[in-house]
C-alpha positions as a printed NumPy array, in Angstrom:
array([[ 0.   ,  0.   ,  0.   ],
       [ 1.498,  3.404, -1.103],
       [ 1.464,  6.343,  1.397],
       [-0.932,  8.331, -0.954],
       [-3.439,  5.043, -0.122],
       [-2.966,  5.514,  3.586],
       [-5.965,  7.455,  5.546],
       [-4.489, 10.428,  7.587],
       [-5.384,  8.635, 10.966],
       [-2.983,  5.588,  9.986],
       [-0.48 ,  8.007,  8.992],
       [-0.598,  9.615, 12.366],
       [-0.235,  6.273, 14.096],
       [ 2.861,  5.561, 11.377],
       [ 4.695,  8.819, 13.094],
       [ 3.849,  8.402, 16.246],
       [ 4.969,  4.73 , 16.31 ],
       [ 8.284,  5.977, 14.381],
       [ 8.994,  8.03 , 16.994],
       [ 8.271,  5.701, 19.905],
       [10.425,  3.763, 18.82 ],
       [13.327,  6.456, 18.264],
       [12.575,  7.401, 21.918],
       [13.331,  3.727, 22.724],
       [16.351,  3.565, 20.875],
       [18.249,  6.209, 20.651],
       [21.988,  6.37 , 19.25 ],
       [24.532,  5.329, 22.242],
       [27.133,  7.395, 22.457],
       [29.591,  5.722, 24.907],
       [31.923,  8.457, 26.795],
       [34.679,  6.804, 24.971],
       [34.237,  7.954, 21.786],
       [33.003, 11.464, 22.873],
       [36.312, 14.101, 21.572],
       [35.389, 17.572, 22.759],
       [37.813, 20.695, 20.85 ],
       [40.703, 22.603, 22.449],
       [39.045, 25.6  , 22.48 ],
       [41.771, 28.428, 23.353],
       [41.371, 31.048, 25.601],
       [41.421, 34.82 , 24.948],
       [43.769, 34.791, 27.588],
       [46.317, 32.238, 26.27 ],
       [47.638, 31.311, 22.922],
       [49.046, 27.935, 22.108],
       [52.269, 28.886, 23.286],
       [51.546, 28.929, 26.675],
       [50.467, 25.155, 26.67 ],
       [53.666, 24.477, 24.967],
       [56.062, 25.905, 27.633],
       [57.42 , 23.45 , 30.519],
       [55.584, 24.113, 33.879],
       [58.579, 25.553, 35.913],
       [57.061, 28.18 , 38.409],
       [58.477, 28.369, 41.638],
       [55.979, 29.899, 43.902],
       [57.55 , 32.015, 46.958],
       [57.5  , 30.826, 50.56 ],
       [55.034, 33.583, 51.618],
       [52.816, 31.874, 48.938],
       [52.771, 28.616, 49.958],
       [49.761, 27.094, 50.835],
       [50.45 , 27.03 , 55.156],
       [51.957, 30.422, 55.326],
       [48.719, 31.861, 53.346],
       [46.937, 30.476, 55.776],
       [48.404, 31.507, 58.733],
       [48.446, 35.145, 57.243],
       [44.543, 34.871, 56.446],
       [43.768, 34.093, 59.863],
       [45.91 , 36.398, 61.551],
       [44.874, 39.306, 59.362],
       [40.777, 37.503, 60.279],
       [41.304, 39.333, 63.63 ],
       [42.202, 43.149, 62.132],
       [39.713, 45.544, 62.477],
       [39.216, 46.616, 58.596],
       [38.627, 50.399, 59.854],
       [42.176, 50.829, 61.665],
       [43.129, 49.905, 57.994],
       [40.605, 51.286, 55.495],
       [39.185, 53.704, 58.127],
       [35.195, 54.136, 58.797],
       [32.616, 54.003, 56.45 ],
       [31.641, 56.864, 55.118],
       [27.888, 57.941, 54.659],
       [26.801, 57.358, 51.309],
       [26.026, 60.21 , 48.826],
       [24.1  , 58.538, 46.552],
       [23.475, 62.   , 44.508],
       [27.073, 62.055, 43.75 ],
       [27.323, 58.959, 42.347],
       [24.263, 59.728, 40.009],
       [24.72 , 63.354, 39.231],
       [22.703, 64.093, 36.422],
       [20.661, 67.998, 35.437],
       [17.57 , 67.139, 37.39 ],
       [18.04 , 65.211, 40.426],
       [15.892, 62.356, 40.515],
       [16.302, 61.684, 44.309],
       [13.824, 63.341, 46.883],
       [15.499, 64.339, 50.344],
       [15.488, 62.122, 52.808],
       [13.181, 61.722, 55.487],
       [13.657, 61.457, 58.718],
       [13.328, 57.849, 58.928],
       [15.956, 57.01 , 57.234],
       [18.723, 60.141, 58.87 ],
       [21.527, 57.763, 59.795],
       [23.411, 60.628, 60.876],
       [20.803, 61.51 , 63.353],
       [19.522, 59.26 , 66.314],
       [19.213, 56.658, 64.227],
       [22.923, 56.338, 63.313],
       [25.232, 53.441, 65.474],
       [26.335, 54.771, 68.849],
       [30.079, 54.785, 69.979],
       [29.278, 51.5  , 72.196],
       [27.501, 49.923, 69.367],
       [30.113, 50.136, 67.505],
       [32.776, 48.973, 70.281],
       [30.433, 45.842, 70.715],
       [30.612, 45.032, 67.156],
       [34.722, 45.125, 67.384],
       [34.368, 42.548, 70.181],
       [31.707, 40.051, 69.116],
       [33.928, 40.309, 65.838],
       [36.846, 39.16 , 67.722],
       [39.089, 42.508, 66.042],
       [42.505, 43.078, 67.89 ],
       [43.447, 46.735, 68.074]])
């Protein structure tokens, strides 16, 4: 029987059995055979894979004395070396013609009684565990 014979609802069951069975078995691929491309860098050319592997990292980069460093430096206060944080100006980081920013309200006046008192602030060094 030619296709042109066929009725439409046995051609329907003809695809749909086609592609049960191409659900069923699919094409194995085993991991094997798989070959993904080099694909190069922006960063590198194909000179850099070429050259021998002869870094030396210094002591102070090894992977103990890193270490030791990170934890030391997890007990500095990062004001007594970057110094407070300042209050944000938001309008100078946006200046445009026509300030888009309304003033602020009082509820949000950090600087005012809202803003972190001294001993706040001396609690937060100790909980944090900062050495002077």
């Amino acid at each position: 029987m030619l296709d042109d014979d066929l009725q439409p609802s046995q051609i329907v069951k003809s695809d749909m059995a086609a592609r049960a069975r191409a659900k069923l078995d699919p094409p194995q691929a085993t991991s094997e055979s798989i070959e993904l491309p080099e694909i190069n860098s922006e960063y590198s050319d194909s000179d850099d894979e070429d050259r021998k592997k002869n870094f030396d990292p210094p002591d102070w980069a090894q992977q103990a004395n890193v270490t030791n460093a990170l934890q030391t430096l997890s007990r500095v206060n990062p004001d007594n070396i970057f110094g407070a944080v300042q209050p944000l100006q938001i309008e100078d980081m946006f200046r445009t013609r026509t300030s888009r920013f309304r003033a602020r309200t009082s509820s949000a006046n950090w600087s005012g009684t809202d803003g972190l008192t001294r001993e706040e602030e001396e609690d937060y060094v100790k909980r944090m565990g900062f050495q002077e």
